[in-house]
BASEMI-909357 format. One record per atom (N, C-alpha, C): x, y negated, z. Coordinates in steps of 0.2 Angstrom, whole numbers, padded with zeros to 4 digits, always signed. Each point is the difference from the previous one (the first is absolute). Layout:
BEGIN
XYZ ...
***
This chain:
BEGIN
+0034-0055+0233 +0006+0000-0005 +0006-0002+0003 +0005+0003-0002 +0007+0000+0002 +0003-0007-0001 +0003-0003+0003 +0002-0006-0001 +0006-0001-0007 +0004+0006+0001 +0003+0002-0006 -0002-0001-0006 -0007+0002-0003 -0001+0001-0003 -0004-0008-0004 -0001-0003+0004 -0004-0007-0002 +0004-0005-0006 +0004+0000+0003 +0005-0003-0008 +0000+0002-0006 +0002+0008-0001 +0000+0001-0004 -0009+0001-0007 -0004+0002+0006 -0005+0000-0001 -0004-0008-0001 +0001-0006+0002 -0001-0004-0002 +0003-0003-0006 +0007+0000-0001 +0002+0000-0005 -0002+0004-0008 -0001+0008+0002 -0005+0004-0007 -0004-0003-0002 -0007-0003+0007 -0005-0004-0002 +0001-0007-0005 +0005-0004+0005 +0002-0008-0007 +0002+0006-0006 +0002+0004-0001 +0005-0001-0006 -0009+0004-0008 -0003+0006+0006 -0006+0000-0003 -0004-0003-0003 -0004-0005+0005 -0002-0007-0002 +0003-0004-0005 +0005-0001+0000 +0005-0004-0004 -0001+0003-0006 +0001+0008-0001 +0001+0003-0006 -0009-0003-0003 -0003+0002+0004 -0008+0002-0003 -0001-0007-0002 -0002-0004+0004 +0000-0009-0004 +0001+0001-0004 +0009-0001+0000 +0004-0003-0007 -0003+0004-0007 -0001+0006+0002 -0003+0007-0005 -0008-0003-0003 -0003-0002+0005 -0008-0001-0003 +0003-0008-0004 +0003-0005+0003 -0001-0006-0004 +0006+0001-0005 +0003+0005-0001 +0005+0000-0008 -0006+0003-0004 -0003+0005+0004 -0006+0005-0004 -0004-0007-0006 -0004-0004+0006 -0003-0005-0001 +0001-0004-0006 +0007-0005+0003 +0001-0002-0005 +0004+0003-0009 +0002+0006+0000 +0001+0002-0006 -0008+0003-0004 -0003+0002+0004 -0007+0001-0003 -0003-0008-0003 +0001-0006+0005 -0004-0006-0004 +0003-0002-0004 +0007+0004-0001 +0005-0003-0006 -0004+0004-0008 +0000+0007+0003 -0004+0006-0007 -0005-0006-0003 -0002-0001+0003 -0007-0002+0002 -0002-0008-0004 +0005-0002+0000 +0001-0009-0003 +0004+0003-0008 +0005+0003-0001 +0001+0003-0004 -0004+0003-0006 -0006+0005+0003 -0005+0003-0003 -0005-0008-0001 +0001-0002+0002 -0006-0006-0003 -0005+0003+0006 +0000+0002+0005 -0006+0002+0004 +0002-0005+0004 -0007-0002+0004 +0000-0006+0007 +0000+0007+0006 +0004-0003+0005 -0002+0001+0008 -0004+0002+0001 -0004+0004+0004 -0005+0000+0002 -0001-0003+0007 -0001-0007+0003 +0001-0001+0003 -0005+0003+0007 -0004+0004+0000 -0005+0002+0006 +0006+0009+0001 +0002+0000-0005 +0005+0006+0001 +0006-0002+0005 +0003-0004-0001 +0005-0004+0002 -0001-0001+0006 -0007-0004+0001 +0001-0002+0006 -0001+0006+0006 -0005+0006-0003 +0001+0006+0003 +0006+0002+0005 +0006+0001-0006 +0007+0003+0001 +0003-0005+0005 -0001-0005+0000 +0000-0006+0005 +0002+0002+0004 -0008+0000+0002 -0004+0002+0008 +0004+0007+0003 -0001+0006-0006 +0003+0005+0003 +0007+0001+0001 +0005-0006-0002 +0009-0001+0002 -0003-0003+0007 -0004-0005+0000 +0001-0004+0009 -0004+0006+0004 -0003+0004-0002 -0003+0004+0006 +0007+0005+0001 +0005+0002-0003 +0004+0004-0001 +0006-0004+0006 +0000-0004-0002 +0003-0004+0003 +0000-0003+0007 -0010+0000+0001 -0002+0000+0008 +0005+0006+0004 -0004+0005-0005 +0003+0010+0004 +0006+0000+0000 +0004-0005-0003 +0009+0000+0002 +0000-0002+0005 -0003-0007+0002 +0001-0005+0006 -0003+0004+0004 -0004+0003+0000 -0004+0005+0007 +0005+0005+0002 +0003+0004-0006 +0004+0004+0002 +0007-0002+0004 +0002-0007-0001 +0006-0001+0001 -0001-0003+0007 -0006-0003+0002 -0003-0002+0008 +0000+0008+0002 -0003+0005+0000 +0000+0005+0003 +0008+0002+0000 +0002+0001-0003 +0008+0001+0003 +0003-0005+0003 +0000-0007+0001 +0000-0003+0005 +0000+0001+0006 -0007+0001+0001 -0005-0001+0007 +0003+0006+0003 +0002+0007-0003 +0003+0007+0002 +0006-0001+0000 +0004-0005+0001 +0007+0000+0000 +0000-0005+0006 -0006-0004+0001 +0000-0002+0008 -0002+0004+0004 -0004+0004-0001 -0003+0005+0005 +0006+0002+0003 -0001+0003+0007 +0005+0001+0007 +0001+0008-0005 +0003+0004+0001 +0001+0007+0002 -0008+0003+0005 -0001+0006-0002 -0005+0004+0004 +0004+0002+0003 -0002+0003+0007 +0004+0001+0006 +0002-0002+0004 +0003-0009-0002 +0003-0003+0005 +0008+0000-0003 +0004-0002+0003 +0008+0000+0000 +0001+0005+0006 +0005+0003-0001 +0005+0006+0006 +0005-0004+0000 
***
């Protein structure tokens, strides 16, 4: 990967990440709101589901943002001229 392009590419990824969170936990929370509203309870084994799948989501950022990392210390192939 082009050194060039590591910034900006890191940056798309926070701001993605950023978007998808903020997105599932407004989703979340206006759903529990429907939800207390309607006289219905949480489902709390649902809940915890949606949980788990924001922190795995959230591992694949961290993994992804290590891998551009690790390829932004990498030397150039070839060597320097």
């Amino acid at each position: 990967m082009a050194p060039e392009y590591f910034f900006p590419l890191l940056g798309m990824m926070f701001a993605l990440s950023w978007g998808v969170i903020g997105t599932v936990r407004w989703y979340l929370k206006e759903r529990m709101r429907s939800q207390q509203q309607a006289g219905a309870g949480v489902d709390p084994e649902r809940l915890g589901a949606l949980e788990a799948r924001i922190m795995e989501l959230e591992e694949r950022i961290d993994f992804a943002e290590r891998l551009i990392a690790q390829e932004r210390e990498r030397p150039p192939l070839g060597g320097a001229h």
